[in-house]
N, C-alpha and C positions, 0 to 999 in steps of 0.2 A: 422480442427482448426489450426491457424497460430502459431507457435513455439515464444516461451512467451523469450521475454530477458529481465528479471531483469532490467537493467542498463540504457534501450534503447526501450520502450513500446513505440512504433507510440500511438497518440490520432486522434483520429476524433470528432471535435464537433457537436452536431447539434446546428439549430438556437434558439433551446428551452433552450441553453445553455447559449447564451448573454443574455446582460441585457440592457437595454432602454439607459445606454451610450454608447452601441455598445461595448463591453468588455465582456471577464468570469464572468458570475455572481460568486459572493464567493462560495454560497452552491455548484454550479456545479463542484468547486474545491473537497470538501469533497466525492461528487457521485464517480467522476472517480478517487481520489485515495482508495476509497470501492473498485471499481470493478478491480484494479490490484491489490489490495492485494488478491481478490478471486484469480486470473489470478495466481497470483505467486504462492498462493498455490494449485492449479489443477496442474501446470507443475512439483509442487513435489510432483504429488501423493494423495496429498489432498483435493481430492475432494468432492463433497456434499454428494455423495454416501457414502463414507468414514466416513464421521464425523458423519453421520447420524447411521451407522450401529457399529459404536464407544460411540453415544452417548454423544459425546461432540462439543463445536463449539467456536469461536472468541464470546468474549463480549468486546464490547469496553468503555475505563472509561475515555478518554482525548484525543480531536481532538485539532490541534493550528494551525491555518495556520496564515503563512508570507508572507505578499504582496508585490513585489516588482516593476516591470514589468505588464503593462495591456498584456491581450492575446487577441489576434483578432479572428474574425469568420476564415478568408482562412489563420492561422499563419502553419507555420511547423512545430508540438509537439512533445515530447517526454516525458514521465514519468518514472525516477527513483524512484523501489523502493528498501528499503535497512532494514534491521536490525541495529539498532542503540545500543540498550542495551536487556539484556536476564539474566532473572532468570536460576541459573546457572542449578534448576530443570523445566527448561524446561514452569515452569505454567505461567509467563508474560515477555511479552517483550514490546519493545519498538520499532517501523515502522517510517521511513524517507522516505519521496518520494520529490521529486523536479523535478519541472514542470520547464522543458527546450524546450525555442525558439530555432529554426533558425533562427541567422542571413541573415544577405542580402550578407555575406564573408563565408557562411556555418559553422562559429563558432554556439557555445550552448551558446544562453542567460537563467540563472534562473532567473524567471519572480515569481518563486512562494515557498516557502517550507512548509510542512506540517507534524507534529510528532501526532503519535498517540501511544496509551498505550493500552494493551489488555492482556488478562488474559481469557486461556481457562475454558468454564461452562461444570459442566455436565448437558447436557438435560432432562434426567430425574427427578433428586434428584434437581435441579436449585442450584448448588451450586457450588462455583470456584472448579475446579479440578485440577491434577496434569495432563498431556497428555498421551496418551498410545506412545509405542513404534513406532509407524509409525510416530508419528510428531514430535519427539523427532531425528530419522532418517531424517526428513525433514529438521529442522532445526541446524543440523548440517551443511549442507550444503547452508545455505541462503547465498543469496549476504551480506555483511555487510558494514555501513561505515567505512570510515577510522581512524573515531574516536570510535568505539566499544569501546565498555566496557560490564563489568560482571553486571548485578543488584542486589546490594547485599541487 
């Protein structure tokens, strides 16, 4: 498995990803920042096995993406994703990802931002939980924006 950077997530798209004006379809924006937010939390430990034998998991209550930039099928991607706001007991938070071009100068164009809200369940009882100790250790350590803040 390739070593996950937060800040700096290569993408690959497939062609099942464009959309009939030759662009990222929207939904395909939502898929792939799903699957780095799995990505970010496997490389803290977080993983399926973990949450499973924990008994709790991500329930998500607010997707928003911002369109700026069309993305191409052969562009050079990257995805940030980031912690935006956090219940200060650990049970939601708030996920910033931004979908960055290469330019043609090798700067980063954001072509796209995305905020989501999520709130850990327990699997069993199906009811919002507080997190156990391993993701409360995990997200201690999240990348964060530069604009954090506390969720009060």
């Amino acid at each position: 498995m390739a070593i996950f950077t937060p800040l700096m997530h290569p993408l690959k798209l497939r062609w099942t990803d464009i959309d009939a004006n030759y662009h990222l379809r929207h939904t395909a924006y939502y898929d792939l920042a799903a699957s780095a937010r799995i990505d970010l939390l496997n490389s803290y430990g977080l993983t399926m096995t973990l949450m499973q034998k924990e008994h709790i998991g991500p329930v998500l209550f607010r997707e928003e993406g911002i369109f700026r930039k069309e993305i191409h099928y052969h562009d050079t991607l990257f995805l940030s994703t980031r912690i935006q706001k956090l219940k200060r007991d650990f049970s939601r938070f708030q996920g910033f990802h931004e979908f960055l071009r290469q330019g043609h100068d090798e700067s980063l164009i954001i072509c796209a931002t995305l905020t989501v809200d999520i709130a850990w369940i327990d699997t069993i009882r199906r009811k919002l939980t507080m997190p156990p100790g391993s993701v409360i250790q995990a997200f201690e350590q999240f990348p964060r924006t530069d604009d954090f803040t506390w969720w009060d």
